[in-house]
C-alpha positions in Angstrom: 176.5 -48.1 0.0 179.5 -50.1 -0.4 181.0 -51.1 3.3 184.8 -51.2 3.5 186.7 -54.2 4.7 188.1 -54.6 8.0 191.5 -56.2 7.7 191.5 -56.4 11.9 187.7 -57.7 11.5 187.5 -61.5 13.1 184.7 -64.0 11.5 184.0 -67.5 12.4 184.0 -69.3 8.6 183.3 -72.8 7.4 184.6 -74.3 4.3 183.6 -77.3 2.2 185.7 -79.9 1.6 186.0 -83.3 0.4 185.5 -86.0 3.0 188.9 -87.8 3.6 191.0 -84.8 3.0 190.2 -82.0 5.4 193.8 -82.7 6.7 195.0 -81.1 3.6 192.8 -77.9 3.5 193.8 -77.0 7.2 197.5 -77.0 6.0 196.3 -75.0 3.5 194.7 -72.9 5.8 197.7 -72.5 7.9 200.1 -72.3 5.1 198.2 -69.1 3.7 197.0 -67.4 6.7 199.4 -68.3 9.4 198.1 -67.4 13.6 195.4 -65.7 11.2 193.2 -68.9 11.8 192.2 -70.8 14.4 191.1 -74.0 13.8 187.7 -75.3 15.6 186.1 -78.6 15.7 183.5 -79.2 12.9 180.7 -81.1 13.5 180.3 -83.1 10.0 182.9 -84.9 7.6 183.7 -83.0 4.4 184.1 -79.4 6.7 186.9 -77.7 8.2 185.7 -74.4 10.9 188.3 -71.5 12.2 188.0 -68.2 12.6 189.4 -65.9 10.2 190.9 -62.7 11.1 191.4 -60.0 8.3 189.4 -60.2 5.2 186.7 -62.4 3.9 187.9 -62.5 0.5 191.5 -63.9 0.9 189.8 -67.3 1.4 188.9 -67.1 -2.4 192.7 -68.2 -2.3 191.5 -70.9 -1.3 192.4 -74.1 -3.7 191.2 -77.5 -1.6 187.6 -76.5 -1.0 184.0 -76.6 -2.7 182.8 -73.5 -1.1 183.8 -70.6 1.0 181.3 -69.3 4.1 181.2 -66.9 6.6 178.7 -68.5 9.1 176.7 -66.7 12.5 175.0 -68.2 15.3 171.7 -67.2 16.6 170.6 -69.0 20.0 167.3 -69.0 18.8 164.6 -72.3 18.7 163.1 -71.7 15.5 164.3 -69.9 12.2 161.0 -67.7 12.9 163.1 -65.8 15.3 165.2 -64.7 12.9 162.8 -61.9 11.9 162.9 -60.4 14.5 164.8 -56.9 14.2 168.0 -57.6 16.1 168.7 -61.1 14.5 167.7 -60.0 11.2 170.4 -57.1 11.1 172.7 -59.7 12.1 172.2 -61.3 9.1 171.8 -58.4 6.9 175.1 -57.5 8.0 176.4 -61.0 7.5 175.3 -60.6 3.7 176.8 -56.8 3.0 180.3 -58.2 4.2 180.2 -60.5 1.6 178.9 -57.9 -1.2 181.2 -55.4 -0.2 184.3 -58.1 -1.4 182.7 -57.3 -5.1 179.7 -55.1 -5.1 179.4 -55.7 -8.8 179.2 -59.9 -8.5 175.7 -60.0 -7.1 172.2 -59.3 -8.5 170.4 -62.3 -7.2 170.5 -64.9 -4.0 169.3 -68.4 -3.2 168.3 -69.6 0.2 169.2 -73.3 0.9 167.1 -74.4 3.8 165.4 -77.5 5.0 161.4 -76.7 4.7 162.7 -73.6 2.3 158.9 -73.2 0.9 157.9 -73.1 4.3 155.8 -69.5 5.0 158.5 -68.7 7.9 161.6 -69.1 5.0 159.2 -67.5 2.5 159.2 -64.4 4.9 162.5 -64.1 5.2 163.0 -64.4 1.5 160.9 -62.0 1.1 162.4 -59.7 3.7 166.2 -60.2 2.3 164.7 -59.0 -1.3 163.1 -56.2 0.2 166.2 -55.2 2.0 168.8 -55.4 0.1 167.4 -55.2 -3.2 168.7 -58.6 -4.4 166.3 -60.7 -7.1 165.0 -63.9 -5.5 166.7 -67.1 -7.9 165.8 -70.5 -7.0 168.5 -72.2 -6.7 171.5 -70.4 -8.7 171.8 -67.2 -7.4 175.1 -65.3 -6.5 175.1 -64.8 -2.9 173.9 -68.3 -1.4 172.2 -68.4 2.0 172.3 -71.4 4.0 169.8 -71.4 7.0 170.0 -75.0 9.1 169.8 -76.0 12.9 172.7 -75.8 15.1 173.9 -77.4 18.8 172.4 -74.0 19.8 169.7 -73.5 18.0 170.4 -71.7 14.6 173.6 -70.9 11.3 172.9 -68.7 8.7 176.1 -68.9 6.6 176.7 -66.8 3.5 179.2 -68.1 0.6 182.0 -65.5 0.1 181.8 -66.3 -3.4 179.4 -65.6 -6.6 179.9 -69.4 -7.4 181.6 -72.0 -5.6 185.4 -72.0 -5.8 185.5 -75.6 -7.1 184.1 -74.4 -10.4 187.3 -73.0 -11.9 187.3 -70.5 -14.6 189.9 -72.4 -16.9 187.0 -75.2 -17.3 185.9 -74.3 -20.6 185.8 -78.3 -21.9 183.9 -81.1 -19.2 185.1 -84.4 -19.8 182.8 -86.9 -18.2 184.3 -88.7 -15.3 187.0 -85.6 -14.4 187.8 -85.2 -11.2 186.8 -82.0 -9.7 190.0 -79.5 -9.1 189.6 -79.3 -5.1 190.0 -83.0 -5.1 192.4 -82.6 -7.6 194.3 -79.9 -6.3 194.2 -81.5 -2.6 195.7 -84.7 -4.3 198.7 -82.7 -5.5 199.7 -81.5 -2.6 200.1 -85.1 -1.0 203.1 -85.5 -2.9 206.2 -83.7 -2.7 207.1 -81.2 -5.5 210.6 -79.6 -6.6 210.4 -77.1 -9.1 212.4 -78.2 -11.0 210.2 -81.3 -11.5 209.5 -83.7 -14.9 205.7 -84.1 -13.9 203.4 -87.0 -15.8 199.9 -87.0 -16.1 198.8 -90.8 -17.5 195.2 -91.2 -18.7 195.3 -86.6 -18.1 192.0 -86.5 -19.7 190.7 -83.2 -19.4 194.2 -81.8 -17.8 193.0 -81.1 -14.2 195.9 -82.5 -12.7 197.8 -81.0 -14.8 196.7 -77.2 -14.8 196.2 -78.0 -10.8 199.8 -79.1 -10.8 201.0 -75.6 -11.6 198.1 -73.5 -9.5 200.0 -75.5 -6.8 203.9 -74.1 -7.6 206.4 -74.1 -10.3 207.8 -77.8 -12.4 210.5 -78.2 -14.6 208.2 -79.5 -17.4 204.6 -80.6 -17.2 203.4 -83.6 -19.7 200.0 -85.3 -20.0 199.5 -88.8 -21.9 195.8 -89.6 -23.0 195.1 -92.4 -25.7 192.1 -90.9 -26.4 192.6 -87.9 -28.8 189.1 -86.5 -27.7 190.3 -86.0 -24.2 193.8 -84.5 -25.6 191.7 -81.7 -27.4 189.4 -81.1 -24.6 192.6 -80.8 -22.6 194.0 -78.4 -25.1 190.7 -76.1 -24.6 191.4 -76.3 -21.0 194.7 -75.2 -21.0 194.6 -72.8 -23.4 192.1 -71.4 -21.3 194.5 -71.8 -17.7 197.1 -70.0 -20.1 199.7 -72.6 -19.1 201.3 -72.8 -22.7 204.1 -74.8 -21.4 202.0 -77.5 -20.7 202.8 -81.0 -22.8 200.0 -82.8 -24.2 201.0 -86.4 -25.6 199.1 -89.1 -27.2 200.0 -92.7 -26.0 198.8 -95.4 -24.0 199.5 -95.3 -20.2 201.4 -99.0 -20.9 203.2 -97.7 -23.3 204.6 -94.3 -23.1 206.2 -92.6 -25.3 208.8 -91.4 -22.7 212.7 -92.2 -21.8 213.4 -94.5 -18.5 213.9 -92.9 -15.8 213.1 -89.3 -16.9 210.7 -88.6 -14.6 210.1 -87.2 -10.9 206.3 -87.4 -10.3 203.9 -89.3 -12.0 200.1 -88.7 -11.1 196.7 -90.4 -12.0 193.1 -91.0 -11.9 193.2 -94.4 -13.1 189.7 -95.8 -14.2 187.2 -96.6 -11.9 185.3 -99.1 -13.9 182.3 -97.2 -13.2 181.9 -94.3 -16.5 185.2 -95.9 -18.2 187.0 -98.9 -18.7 185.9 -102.2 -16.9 186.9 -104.4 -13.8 188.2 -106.9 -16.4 189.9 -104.1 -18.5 191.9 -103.1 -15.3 192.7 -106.4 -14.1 194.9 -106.4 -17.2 195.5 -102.8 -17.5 196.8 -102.2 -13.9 199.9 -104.1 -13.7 201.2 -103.0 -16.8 200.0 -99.2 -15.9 202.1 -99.5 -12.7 205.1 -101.1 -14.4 205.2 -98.4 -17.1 205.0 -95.6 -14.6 207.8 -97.2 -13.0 209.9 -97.4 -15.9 209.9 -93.8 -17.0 210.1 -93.2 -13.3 213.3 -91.8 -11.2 214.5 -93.6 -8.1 212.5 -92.1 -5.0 210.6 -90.1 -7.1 206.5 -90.4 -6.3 203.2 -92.0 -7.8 200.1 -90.3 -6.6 196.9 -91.7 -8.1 192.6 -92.3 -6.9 191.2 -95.8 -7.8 188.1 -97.4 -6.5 190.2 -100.8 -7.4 191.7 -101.0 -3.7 191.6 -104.8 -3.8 193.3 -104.9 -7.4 195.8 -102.5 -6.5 196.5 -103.8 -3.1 197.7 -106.8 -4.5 199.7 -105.7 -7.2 201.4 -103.4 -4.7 202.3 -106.7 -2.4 203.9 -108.1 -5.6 205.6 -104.9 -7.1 209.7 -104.6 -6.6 209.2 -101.0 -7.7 206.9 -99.8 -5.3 206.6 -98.8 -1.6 203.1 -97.8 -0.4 203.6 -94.8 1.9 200.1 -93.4 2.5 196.6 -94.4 1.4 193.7 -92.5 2.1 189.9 -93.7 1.5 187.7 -90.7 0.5 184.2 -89.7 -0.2 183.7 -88.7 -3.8 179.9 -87.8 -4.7 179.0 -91.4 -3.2 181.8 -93.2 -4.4 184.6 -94.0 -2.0 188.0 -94.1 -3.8 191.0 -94.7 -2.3 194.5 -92.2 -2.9 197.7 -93.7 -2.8 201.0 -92.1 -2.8 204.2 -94.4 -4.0 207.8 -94.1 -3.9 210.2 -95.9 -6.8 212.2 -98.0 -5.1 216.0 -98.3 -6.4 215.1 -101.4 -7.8 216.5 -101.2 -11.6 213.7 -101.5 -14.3 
């Protein structure tokens, strides 16, 4: 029986985030839903709480996040008590809300647990199947189930979404090293966009940033630079597949490019880690000339926004640049790495 959406309905959600940037996704938040959300203290890094009123699926609207849940507490010591018949419609109820967004999405769940092959999460597995009429999948079905501990006692929290919003759907071409389009996205809206903007991608690779860029609003014109032609063709698949034919792909070298001075508002990058490309000793020589070039094509007070893990490197050269004023940095948590995003403004200093 499909339920109907309560657009007055009030749920307590989680989302996931990266660590570092949960700022941006509650300006999200606020930006899309308005007094809609409440903000509540989380108790980890890398999540943001509220409680939503109106309907579950206008957080897939969501850009910033990994994931998507709605979430309920049971004051309960051990997951066992879940079974029983009052908890357990709880949660039954929990997992039709989510269904009901897109009755057609799910045919399977997971169940994400601590102990998960335990005999007390077996039952319950065993009781959501036989409810709901779901296939058990082991670890990629549509409708995820979280079960963990709480302050007082026990979450089960559903995803709102047959995959998690971080996968995108224009990602038909992985280019190793790419940063994931939350981040991505979340990066974008550090800066400050016009739309009339000249936006630059250096080193674009597979054109996250770039098809991000325009998710995020409108630009004037949108250009990526790669030197490798590889990426430049996996970027093509990509945006093909975003249907964003106005997008400019460009081969050249990011200390090089094949641009006019001072034709640009916004430049953006993920400029090699020296962990999957390029090398500590490439960058020591690549940096400064990177940074130079950017300013060049550059307009006065317009913005670079880029991720390094070369803090020290790029401290330095930022000391000794007349072209650039460091106006926030923020140190992040990337899938065990912790890069660092800066946001620069040209100064008027003449190139």
């Amino acid at each position: 029986m499909k339920r109907k959406q309560d657009n007055s309905a009030r749920y307590f959600c989680e989302v996931e985030v990266t660590e570092g940037l949960e700022h941006i996704t509650k300006g999200e938040l606020t930006e899309l839903f308005g007094a809609a959300v409440a903000l509540v203290p989380a108790d980890r890094p890398g999540e943001v709480r509220f409680t939503l009123t109106g309907s579950l699926g206008e957080l897939r609207r969501l850009q910033t996040i990994y994931a998507a849940y709605v979430v309920c507490d049971y004051a309960v010591p051990r997951p066992r008590a879940l079974l029983g018949d009052a908890h357990f419609r709880r949660l039954l109820e929990q997992i039709e809300s989510v269904r009901a967004l897109n009755p057609n999405s799910y045919r399977s769940f997971s169940v994400a647990a601590a102990g998960s092959d335990s005999s007390v999460m077996t039952r319950i597995k065993e009781e959501i199947a036989a409810q709901t009429g779901l296939a058990l999948a082991d670890d990629r079905g549509d409708l995820l189930i979280r079960i963990r501990p709480s302050s007082a006692g026990w979450q089960t929290l559903v995803r709102v979404s047959a995959r998690p919003q971080v996968t995108r759907s224009w990602r038909v071409c992985n280019w190793e090293g790419a940063l994931n389009s939350a981040t991505g996205h979340a990066l974008i809206r550090l800066g400050k966009h016009r739309p009339n903007d000249v936006y630059l991608n250096i080193g674009c690779g597979s054109a996250t940033l770039l098809i991000e860029r325009l998710r995020h609003g409108k630009a004037g014109r949108v250009i990526g630079v790669d030197i490798d032609n590889n990426a430049l063709q996996c970027a093509q698949a990509n945006v093909t597949a975003a249907g964003e034919p106005a997008i400019q792909l460009l081969l050249g070298d990011m200390t090089s490019l094949p641009l006019l001075t001072n034709s640009v508002d916004h430049v953006v990058a993920d400029l090699p880690f020296g962990q999957l490309s390029g090398s500590h000793t490439a960058n020591v020589e690549m940096y400064p000339r990177a940074l130079n070039e950017a300013a060049r094509v550059t307009r006065a007070n317009g913005q670079f926004t880029l991720i390094t893990h070369e803090m020290r490197l790029l401290d330095r050269l930022l000391r000794e640049s007349p072209y650039w004023t460091n106006e926030q940095s923020i140190q992040i948590n990337l899938r065990g790495l912790h890069p660092r995003i800066y946001v620069l403004r040209r100064t008027l200093m003449s190139f």
